[in-house]
C-alpha positions in Angstrom: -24.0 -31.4 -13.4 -25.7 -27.6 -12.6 -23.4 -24.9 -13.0 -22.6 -23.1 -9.9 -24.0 -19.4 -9.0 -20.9 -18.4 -8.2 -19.1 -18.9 -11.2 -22.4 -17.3 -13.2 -21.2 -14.1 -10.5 -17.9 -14.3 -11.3 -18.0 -14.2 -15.1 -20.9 -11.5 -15.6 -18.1 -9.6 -13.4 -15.3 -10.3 -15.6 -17.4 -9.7 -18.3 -19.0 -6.3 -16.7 -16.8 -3.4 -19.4 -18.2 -5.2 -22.3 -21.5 -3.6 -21.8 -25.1 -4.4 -20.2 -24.3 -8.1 -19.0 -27.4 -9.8 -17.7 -27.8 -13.9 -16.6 -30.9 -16.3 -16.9 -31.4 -19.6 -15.9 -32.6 -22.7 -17.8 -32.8 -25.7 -16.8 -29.9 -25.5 -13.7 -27.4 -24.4 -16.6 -27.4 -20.3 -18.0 -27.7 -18.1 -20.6 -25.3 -15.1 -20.8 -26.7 -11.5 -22.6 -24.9 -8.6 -23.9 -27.5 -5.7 -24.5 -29.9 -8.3 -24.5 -28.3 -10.7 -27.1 -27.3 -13.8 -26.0 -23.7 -14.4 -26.5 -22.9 -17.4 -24.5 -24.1 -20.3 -22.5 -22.5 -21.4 -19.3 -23.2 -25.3 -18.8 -21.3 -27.8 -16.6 -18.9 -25.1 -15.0 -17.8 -24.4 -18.1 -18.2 -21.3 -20.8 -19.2 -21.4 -24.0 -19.7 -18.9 -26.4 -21.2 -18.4 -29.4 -19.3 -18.2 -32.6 -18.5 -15.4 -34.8 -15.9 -14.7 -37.7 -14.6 -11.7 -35.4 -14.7 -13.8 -32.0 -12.7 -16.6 -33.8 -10.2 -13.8 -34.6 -10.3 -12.4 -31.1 -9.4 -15.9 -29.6 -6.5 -16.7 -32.4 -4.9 -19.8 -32.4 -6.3 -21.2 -28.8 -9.7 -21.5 -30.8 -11.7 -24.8 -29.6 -14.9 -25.5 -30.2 -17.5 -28.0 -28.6 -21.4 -27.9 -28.2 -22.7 -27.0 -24.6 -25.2 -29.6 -24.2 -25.4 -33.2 -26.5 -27.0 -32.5 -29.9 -26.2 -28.5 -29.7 -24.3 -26.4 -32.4 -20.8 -25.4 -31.8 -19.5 -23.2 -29.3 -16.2 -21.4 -28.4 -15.0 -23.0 -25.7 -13.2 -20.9 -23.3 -11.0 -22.4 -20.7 -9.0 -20.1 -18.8 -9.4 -17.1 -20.6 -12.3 -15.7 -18.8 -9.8 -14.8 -15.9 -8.2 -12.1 -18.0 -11.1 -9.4 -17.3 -10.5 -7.1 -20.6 -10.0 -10.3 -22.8 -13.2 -11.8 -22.0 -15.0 -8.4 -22.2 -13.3 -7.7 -25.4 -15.0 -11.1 -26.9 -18.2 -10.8 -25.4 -18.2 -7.0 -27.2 -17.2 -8.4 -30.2 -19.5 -11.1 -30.2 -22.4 -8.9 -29.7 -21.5 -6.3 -31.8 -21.6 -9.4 -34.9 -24.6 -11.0 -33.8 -27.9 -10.0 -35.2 -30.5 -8.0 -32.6 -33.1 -10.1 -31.0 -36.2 -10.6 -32.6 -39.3 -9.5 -30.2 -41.9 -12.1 -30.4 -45.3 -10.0 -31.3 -48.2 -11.1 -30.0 -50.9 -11.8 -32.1 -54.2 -10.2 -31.9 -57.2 -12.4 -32.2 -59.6 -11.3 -34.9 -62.7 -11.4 -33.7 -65.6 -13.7 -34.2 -67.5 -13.2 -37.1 -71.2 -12.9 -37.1 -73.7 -13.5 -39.3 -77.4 -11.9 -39.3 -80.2 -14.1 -39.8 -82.4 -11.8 -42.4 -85.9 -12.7 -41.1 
């Protein structure tokens, strides 16, 4: 089952004071980023985001974890949560702040061709 645009709306609103949130979407489900890091997947209607010693102290005791899609790591899974608007933004900050920055993929320059005179 696709996730629904207008959950993917309201959560990057929730989420808003946690810093530059910005959505993309794969494969009818989406990816959630935080200053261009991406912090949690939203599959099936439901929010998942990715772990971190400081999230998993953020979140406490409610902690539960499942993978997004069938063969994926672990996620948090947050249920309600993501109504409280400076709870959510507080984790999605946190989680951000503990992942590591994206790495740019460089695009590699073709050498080019060697030739060979013919001495003659």
């Amino acid at each position: 089952m696709a996730t629904d645009q207008s959950l993917i709306d309201f959560l990057v609103d929730q989420m808003a004071e946690a810093g530059a949130i910005t959505f993309r979407k794969m494969f009818g489900e989406y990816a959630i980023y935080c200053g261009g890091k991406v912090v949690a997947l939203v599959c099936d209607n439901q929010l998942f985001v990715k772990p971190t010693e400081a999230g998993k102290a953020h979140i406490g005791s409610d902690l539960v974890e499942a993978p997004p899609y069938p063969g994926a790591k672990m996620y948090f899974l947050i249920d309600d949560k993501f109504e409280d608007r400076e709870w959510i933004s507080d984790l999605i900050r946190i989680t951000a702040k503990e992942l590591p920055d994206s790495k740019l993929k460089q695009k590699t320059k073709s050498k080019p061709k060697k030739t060979t005179k013919k001495a003659g």
